[in-house]
Structure formats: C-alpha cells, structure tokens
N, C-alpha and C positions, 0 to 999 in steps of 0.2 A: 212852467205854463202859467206861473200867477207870482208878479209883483208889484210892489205896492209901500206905501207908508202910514204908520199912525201914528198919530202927534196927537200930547195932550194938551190941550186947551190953558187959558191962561186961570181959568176957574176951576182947574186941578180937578174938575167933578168931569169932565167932557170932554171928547176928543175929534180930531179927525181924520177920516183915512181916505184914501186915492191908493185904487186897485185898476192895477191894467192885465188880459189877457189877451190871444190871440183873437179873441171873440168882441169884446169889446173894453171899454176903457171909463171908468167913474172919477171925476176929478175931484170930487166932494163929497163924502161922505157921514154924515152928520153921528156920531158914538152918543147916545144919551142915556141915561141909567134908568134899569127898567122900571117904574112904579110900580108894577102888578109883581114883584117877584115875592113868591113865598114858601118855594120849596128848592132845597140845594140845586136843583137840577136844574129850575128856571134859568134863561140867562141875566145875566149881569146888569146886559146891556144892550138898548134895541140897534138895527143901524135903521139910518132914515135916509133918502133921496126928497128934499123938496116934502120933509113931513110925510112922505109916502115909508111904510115900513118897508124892508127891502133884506131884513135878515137879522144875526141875532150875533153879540157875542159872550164869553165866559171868562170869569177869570182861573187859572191852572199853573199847578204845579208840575215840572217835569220830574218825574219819577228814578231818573239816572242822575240829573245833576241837579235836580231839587231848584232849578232855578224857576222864577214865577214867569208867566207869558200869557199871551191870549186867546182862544180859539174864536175861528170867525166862519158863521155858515150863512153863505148869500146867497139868495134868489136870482137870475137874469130876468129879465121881458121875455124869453123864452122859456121860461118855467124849470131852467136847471138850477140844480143847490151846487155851489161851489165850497169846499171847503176849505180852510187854510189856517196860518197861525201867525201871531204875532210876536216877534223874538227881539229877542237884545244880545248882545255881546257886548266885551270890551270895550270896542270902536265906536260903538252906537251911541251920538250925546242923548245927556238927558231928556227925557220928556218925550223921546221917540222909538219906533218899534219898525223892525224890517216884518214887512208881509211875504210871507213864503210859501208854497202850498205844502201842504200835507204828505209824509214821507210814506212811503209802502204802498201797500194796493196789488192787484192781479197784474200781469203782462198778457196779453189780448195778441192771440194771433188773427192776420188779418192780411188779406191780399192788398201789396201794394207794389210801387214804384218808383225808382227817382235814380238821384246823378248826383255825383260829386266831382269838385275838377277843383285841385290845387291850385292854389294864387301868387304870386311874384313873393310873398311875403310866407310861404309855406304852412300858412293857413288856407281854409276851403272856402268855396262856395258851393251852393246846391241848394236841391227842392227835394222832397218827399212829398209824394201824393196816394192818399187811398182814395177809396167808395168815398168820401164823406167830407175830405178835408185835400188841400192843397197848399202845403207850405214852405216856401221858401227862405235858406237860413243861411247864416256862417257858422263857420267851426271855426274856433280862438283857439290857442295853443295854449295849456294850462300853463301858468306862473305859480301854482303850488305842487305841483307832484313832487311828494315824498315819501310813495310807497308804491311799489310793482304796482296795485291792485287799481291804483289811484288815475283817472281819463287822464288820457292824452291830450285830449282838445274837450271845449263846451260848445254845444249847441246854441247858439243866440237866434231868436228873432224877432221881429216889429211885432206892436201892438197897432190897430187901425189908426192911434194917434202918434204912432210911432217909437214910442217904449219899447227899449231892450227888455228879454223877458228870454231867461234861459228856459231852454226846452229838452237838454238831454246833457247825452256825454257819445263820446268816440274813443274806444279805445284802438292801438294798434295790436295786431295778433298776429300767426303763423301756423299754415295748416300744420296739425302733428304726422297726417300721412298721407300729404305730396308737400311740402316745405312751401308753399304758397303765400307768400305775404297778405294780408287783409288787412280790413278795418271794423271792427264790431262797435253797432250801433246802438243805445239804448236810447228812446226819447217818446217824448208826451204830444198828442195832438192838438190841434189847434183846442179840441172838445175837453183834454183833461183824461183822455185814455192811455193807456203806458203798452209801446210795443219794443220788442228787437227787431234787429234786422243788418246785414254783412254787405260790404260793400268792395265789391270786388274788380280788379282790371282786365276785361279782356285784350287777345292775343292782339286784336285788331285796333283796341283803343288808341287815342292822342297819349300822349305823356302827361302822364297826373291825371286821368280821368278815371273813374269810377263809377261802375254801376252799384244803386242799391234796389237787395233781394231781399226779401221776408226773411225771417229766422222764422226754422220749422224744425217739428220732431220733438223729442226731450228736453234739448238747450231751453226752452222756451221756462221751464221752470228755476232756471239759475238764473238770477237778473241781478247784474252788479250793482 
C-alpha cells in the first residue's frame, strides 16, 4: 500500500524521498535534520513539501537483525498519518533506502466485492471494491516461493501517477470438507486497511473466473 525511495543527499546531512500510495503520489520530499530536537524521542528528522512540514522521521534500530533503518510518519491534505519504514538490503546501492509500510496491524472485516479472471499468461486480473474504496489490480505469480506458507501470486496496483505499489498476496487453497479448490486473499486498501477475503468459481462461471467474498467468522484472526 506504500512505496517509495529515500536517497541521501550529496551533503551526507539530507535527504530525499518520493512516496507513492493508492491515494496519492509525492515526487519530492524534502528529509532535513530537526533543529528543535532534545529528547530521544523527538525525531531525527522533519519532512517538508515546498517548506510546509508534512511529517517526521527517526533513526532505529531493528531489534531481530540489529540492522539500522528509518521510520517515517506523514500527514496527507486529508489529515491521515501514514506510517512506514526505510530499509536496505544487500541489493540496495549506497546512499539509498526502500520505503515500505509498516508490517502487522488488525485484519478489518468488512462487507465487500469483486472478480477475478485468469489471463493468457496464468496470472490475474480484477477489482475489489468496498463501502469506501474501489480498486483494480493484478496478481503476478511469485518468482520466490520457497515455502508451502509462502503467496502464490502478489497483489500489484497503480498509484494516481501510475506506481506499482503492492497491495497484498493470493494464496492457492482446498476446501478440507468438500475438496473445492479456492484462492485465499490477504490485501490492504486503497486507505491502508488490511482485510481477507476467498475467491471462489461458480458452477455457472467462464473458465478462470472468480468471484471475491469477504472472509468471515474465526479465520479472520489468522492472517498470513
């Protein structure tokens, strides 16, 4: 639901990042070091749009691999905070950071709807639509599974400026009592909300098409 880049500056004190979501899209984002900072907690670092302050970031340590990174909490024009982080890996050159959102959170049940229809290439297309949000995606067939647990396909979809921006996972599954093949959904809305939800063929369907149904009941506490 949120990616993006942060590249440091050539003055090694400053940075910039460019954050795209299904909501909207920042090309420029100005990282400047906070002068008011005087207690650990303050951040680091302001973000600014055009000198307008627009959100905050921090510098952290991860707690499992001790690696360093950056948390980043933004404001919209619509008064929502977004939060997210700033990472690196092996692959990532110098001087720059993937922007990623934030792992974990509730699974939200919520009345929705949509459609899946396989494609000449045995990846998907479709829409999911609730109350609130309308979004149209693909599902890519993963190139890293290497464990049962691990999706079968990823979620992708546009930013207003057109930025790929994963939004979930599909896994494939089988009813344990009528043998039913399915597809189990996990993905994030356009807003940054995290639902499930099962995507199943009827008797009457085309070939390769799928309806998607809410996930409901119990399941809703197990989110892969």
């Amino acid at each position: 639901m949120i990616t993006g880049t942060l590249t440091q500056n050539a003055d090694a004190r400053t940075f910039t990042a460019s954050i795209s979501t299904m909501m909207f899209d920042i090309a420029r984002i100005a990282v400047v070091p906070n002068p008011y900072k005087t207690a650990d907690n303050h951040p680091d670092f302001h973000l600014e749009v055009r000198t307008m302050r627009v959100g905050s970031m921090w510098k952290a340590v991860s707690e499992k691999s001790k690696r360093e990174y950056f948390s980043l909490a933004l404001t919209d024009k619509m008064g929502r905070t977004w939060r997210m982080n700033a990472v690196r890996n092996e692959e990532t050159p110098d001087g720059e950071w993937q922007i990623v959102p934030m792992t974990g959170g509730k699974t939200e049940q919520i009345a929705l709807t949509g459609q899946l229809e396989m494609l000449d290439d045995d990846n998907f297309a479709g829409f999911i639509g609730g109350y609130d949000f309308d979004m149209d995606f693909t599902a890519v067939e993963s190139q890293t599974e290497t464990d049962p647990n691990h999706p079968d396909y990823h979620i992708e979809a546009r930013s207003p400026a057109g930025v790929l921006i994963r939004m979930g996972s599909i896994w494939k599954a089988k009813s344990e009592r009528t043998g039913t093949e399915y597809l189990s959904i996990a993905f994030s809305s356009p807003r940054g909300t995290q639902h499930r939800a099962n995507a199943f063929r009827r008797e009457d369907a085309a070939s390769g098409e799928y309806e998607i149904v809410a996930l409901t009941g119990p399941d809703l506490a197990v989110v892969a």
